[in-house]
C-alpha positions, 0 to 999 in steps of 0.5 A, a space after each residue: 713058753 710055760 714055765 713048770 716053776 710051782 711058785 712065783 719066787 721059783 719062777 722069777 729066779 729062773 729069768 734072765 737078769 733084764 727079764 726079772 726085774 722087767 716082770 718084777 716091776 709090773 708084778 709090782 704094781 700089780 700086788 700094789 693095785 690088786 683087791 685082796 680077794 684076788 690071789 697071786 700064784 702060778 698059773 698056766 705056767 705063769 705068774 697068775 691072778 684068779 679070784 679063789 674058789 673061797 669068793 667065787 666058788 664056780 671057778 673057771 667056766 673052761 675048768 671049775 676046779 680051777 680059780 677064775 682068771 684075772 691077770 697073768 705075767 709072762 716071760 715068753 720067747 720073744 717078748 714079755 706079756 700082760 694078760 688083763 681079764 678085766 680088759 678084754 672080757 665083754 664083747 658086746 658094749 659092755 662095761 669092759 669094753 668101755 675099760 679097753 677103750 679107756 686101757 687103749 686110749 690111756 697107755 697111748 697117751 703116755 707116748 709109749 707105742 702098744 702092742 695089744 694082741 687079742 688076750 694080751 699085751 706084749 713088751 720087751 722091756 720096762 720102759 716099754 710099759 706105762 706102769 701108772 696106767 698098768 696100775 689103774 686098770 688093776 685097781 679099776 676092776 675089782 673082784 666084785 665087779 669083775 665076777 658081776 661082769 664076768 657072769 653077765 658076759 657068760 650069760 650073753 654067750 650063752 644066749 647068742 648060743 641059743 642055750 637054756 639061761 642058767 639059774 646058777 652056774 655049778 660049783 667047783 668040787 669041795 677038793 678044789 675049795 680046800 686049796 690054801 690062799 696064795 701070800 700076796 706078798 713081794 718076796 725077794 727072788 730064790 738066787 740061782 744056783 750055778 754050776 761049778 767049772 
Protein backbone atom coordinates (compact mmCIF):
# COMPACT_ATOMS: atom_id res chain seq x y z
CA UNK A 1 0.00 0.00 0.00
CA UNK A 2 1.75 3.25 -1.10
CA UNK A 3 1.60 6.23 0.27
CA UNK A 4 1.44 9.76 -2.11
CA UNK A 5 2.34 11.63 1.30
CA UNK A 6 5.55 13.78 -0.43
CA UNK A 7 7.18 14.24 3.19
CA UNK A 8 7.96 11.90 5.94
CA UNK A 9 5.72 14.30 8.63
CA UNK A 10 3.11 14.20 5.92
CA UNK A 11 3.27 10.57 5.89
CA UNK A 12 3.32 9.65 9.73
CA UNK A 13 0.30 12.32 10.29
CA UNK A 14 -1.91 9.98 7.95
CA UNK A 15 -1.58 6.60 10.29
CA UNK A 16 -3.49 5.44 12.62
CA UNK A 17 -2.49 6.21 16.27
CA UNK A 18 -0.63 2.26 17.09
CA UNK A 19 0.73 2.70 13.63
CA UNK A 20 2.43 5.92 14.28
CA UNK A 21 4.50 5.69 16.86
CA UNK A 22 4.73 1.66 16.06
CA UNK A 23 6.93 3.54 12.74
CA UNK A 24 8.14 6.14 15.00
CA UNK A 25 10.23 4.27 17.27
CA UNK A 26 12.03 2.00 14.25
CA UNK A 27 12.71 5.44 12.48
CA UNK A 28 13.77 6.38 15.61
CA UNK A 29 16.59 4.09 15.78
CA UNK A 30 17.06 4.24 12.46
CA UNK A 31 18.12 8.20 12.33
CA UNK A 32 19.98 7.43 15.77
CA UNK A 33 22.25 4.59 14.00
CA UNK A 34 21.94 5.86 10.11
CA UNK A 35 25.62 7.30 8.64
CA UNK A 36 25.30 10.84 7.62
CA UNK A 37 25.89 10.14 4.03
CA UNK A 38 22.50 8.24 4.18
CA UNK A 39 19.39 10.52 3.63
CA UNK A 40 15.93 9.91 4.84
CA UNK A 41 12.74 10.94 2.89
CA UNK A 42 9.94 9.45 1.16
CA UNK A 43 10.65 6.99 -1.25
CA UNK A 44 8.58 4.11 -3.19
CA UNK A 45 5.63 5.60 -1.09
CA UNK A 46 7.34 4.97 2.00
CA UNK A 47 9.71 6.61 4.47
CA UNK A 48 13.18 5.74 2.47
CA UNK A 49 16.92 5.50 3.23
CA UNK A 50 19.26 6.15 -0.11
CA UNK A 51 22.83 6.98 -0.25
CA UNK A 52 22.39 10.63 -2.63
CA UNK A 53 23.48 11.32 -5.82
CA UNK A 54 25.94 13.84 -3.95
CA UNK A 55 28.25 10.51 -2.66
CA UNK A 56 27.08 7.87 -5.00
CA UNK A 57 26.24 9.84 -8.07
CA UNK A 58 25.37 6.44 -10.07
CA UNK A 59 22.19 5.94 -8.56
CA UNK A 60 19.91 3.03 -8.51
CA UNK A 61 21.31 0.58 -11.28
CA UNK A 62 16.79 -0.08 -11.98
CA UNK A 63 16.86 4.12 -12.22
CA UNK A 64 20.10 6.16 -11.98
CA UNK A 65 17.81 9.29 -11.66
CA UNK A 66 17.00 7.97 -8.32
CA UNK A 67 19.27 7.66 -5.33
CA UNK A 68 20.61 3.96 -4.31
CA UNK A 69 18.32 2.34 -1.73
CA UNK A 70 19.18 1.73 1.68
CA UNK A 71 16.28 1.14 4.04
CA UNK A 72 12.51 1.55 3.83
CA UNK A 73 9.61 1.95 6.51
CA UNK A 74 6.14 0.87 5.68
CA UNK A 75 2.88 0.94 7.18
CA UNK A 76 1.19 -1.88 4.54
CA UNK A 77 -2.35 -3.54 4.71
CA UNK A 78 -1.53 -5.98 7.28
CA UNK A 79 1.37 -5.73 8.80
CA UNK A 80 4.27 -3.04 9.00
CA UNK A 81 7.83 -3.55 7.12
CA UNK A 82 11.34 -2.87 7.47
CA UNK A 83 13.34 -2.99 4.12
CA UNK A 84 17.03 -3.44 5.02
CA UNK A 85 19.31 -3.33 1.76
CA UNK A 86 22.55 -3.86 3.91
CA UNK A 87 20.90 -7.21 4.83
CA UNK A 88 19.63 -8.89 1.95
CA UNK A 89 21.99 -7.45 -0.92
CA UNK A 90 25.00 -10.22 -1.75
CA UNK A 91 23.82 -13.50 -2.49
CA UNK A 92 26.97 -15.27 -3.14
CA UNK A 93 28.74 -15.76 0.34
CA UNK A 94 29.72 -12.37 0.58
CA UNK A 95 29.83 -9.76 3.29
CA UNK A 96 26.16 -9.38 3.64
CA UNK A 97 25.14 -12.43 3.87
CA UNK A 98 27.41 -12.87 6.58
CA UNK A 99 25.08 -9.73 7.99
CA UNK A 100 21.60 -11.81 7.51
CA UNK A 101 22.86 -14.57 9.10
CA UNK A 102 24.20 -12.12 11.95
CA UNK A 103 20.61 -10.32 11.41
CA UNK A 104 18.77 -13.73 11.78
CA UNK A 105 20.58 -15.26 14.55
CA UNK A 106 20.50 -11.95 16.49
CA UNK A 107 16.90 -10.98 16.42
CA UNK A 108 16.10 -14.70 17.46
CA UNK A 109 17.88 -14.63 20.29
CA UNK A 110 16.01 -11.64 21.71
CA UNK A 111 13.16 -14.34 21.86
CA UNK A 112 11.05 -12.40 19.43
CA UNK A 113 9.58 -14.57 16.65
CA UNK A 114 10.96 -13.11 12.98
CA UNK A 115 9.22 -12.80 10.07
CA UNK A 116 11.72 -12.30 7.36
CA UNK A 117 10.28 -12.21 3.71
CA UNK A 118 12.41 -11.90 0.90
CA UNK A 119 13.08 -8.09 0.94
CA UNK A 120 11.74 -7.36 4.16
CA UNK A 121 10.97 -7.73 7.51
CA UNK A 122 7.16 -7.70 8.54
CA UNK A 123 5.64 -6.79 12.33
CA UNK A 124 2.26 -5.76 13.62
CA UNK A 125 3.31 -4.18 16.57
CA UNK A 126 6.63 -2.52 18.46
CA UNK A 127 7.15 -5.19 20.81
CA UNK A 128 7.26 -7.44 18.05
CA UNK A 129 10.74 -5.72 17.15
CA UNK A 130 14.10 -5.96 19.05
CA UNK A 131 14.86 -2.49 18.46
CA UNK A 132 18.62 -2.58 19.77
CA UNK A 133 19.20 -5.29 16.97
CA UNK A 134 17.47 -2.88 14.39
CA UNK A 135 19.98 -0.70 15.50
CA UNK A 136 23.07 -2.51 15.07
CA UNK A 137 22.45 -3.35 11.58
CA UNK A 138 21.82 0.08 10.65
CA UNK A 139 25.14 0.97 12.17
CA UNK A 140 26.89 -2.04 10.87
CA UNK A 141 26.50 -0.87 7.16
CA UNK A 142 27.73 2.25 6.16
CA UNK A 143 27.47 4.20 3.26
CA UNK A 144 30.87 3.32 2.26
CA UNK A 145 30.82 -0.35 2.79
CA UNK A 146 27.65 -0.51 1.40
CA UNK A 147 28.28 0.96 -2.31
CA UNK A 148 31.92 -1.08 -2.13
CA UNK A 149 29.24 -4.14 -1.66
CA UNK A 150 26.58 -3.07 -3.52
CA UNK A 151 28.97 -2.73 -6.84
CA UNK A 152 30.66 -6.02 -6.04
CA UNK A 153 27.49 -7.64 -6.04
CA UNK A 154 26.51 -5.57 -9.30
CA UNK A 155 29.51 -6.77 -10.81
CA UNK A 156 28.84 -10.71 -9.69
CA UNK A 157 25.46 -10.35 -11.50
CA UNK A 158 26.80 -9.21 -14.35
CA UNK A 159 29.11 -11.98 -14.82
CA UNK A 160 26.79 -14.79 -13.98
CA UNK A 161 24.77 -12.98 -16.80
CA UNK A 162 27.76 -13.77 -19.04
CA UNK A 163 27.73 -9.72 -19.48
CA UNK A 164 31.04 -7.50 -20.64
CA UNK A 165 32.38 -6.22 -16.90
CA UNK A 166 32.08 -2.63 -16.60
CA UNK A 167 34.90 -0.09 -15.94
CA UNK A 168 32.45 2.55 -14.60
CA UNK A 169 28.86 2.34 -14.15
CA UNK A 170 27.27 5.64 -15.73
CA UNK A 171 26.24 8.30 -13.91
CA UNK A 172 22.79 9.89 -12.84
CA UNK A 173 21.84 13.10 -14.87
CA UNK A 174 22.93 16.58 -13.58
CA UNK A 175 19.13 17.23 -13.00
CA UNK A 176 18.99 14.34 -10.85
CA UNK A 177 22.26 15.52 -8.57
CA UNK A 178 20.67 18.90 -7.97
CA UNK A 179 18.18 17.64 -5.88
CA UNK A 180 18.66 19.40 -2.23
CA UNK A 181 19.64 16.80 0.71
CA UNK A 182 16.90 15.50 3.13
CA UNK A 183 16.87 16.79 7.09
CA UNK A 184 17.73 13.89 9.13
CA UNK A 185 16.06 15.21 11.76
CA UNK A 186 13.11 13.84 14.21
CA UNK A 187 10.38 16.05 13.70
CA UNK A 188 7.23 16.05 15.63
CA UNK A 189 4.21 14.80 13.23
CA UNK A 190 1.67 17.25 11.10
CA UNK A 191 -1.61 16.62 13.81
CA UNK A 192 -4.81 15.53 11.42
CA UNK A 193 -7.17 17.51 10.45
CA UNK A 194 -10.62 16.05 11.26
CA UNK A 195 -13.74 17.11 9.72
CA UNK A 196 -16.40 18.95 11.80
CA UNK A 197 -20.01 17.17 12.17
Amino acid sequence: MQSKAKTVEAYLAELPPDRRAAITAVRKVILDNLDPDIEEGMSYGMIGYSVPHRVYPNGYHCDPAQPLPYAGLASQKGNMALYLAGVYCGCDGGELTKNAEWFRQAWLKTGKKLDMGQACIRFKKIEDVPLEVVGEAIRRASAKDYIKLYEEERESVRKAKGEKASATLKPASPRATAKPATKRTLAAPAKKKTAKR
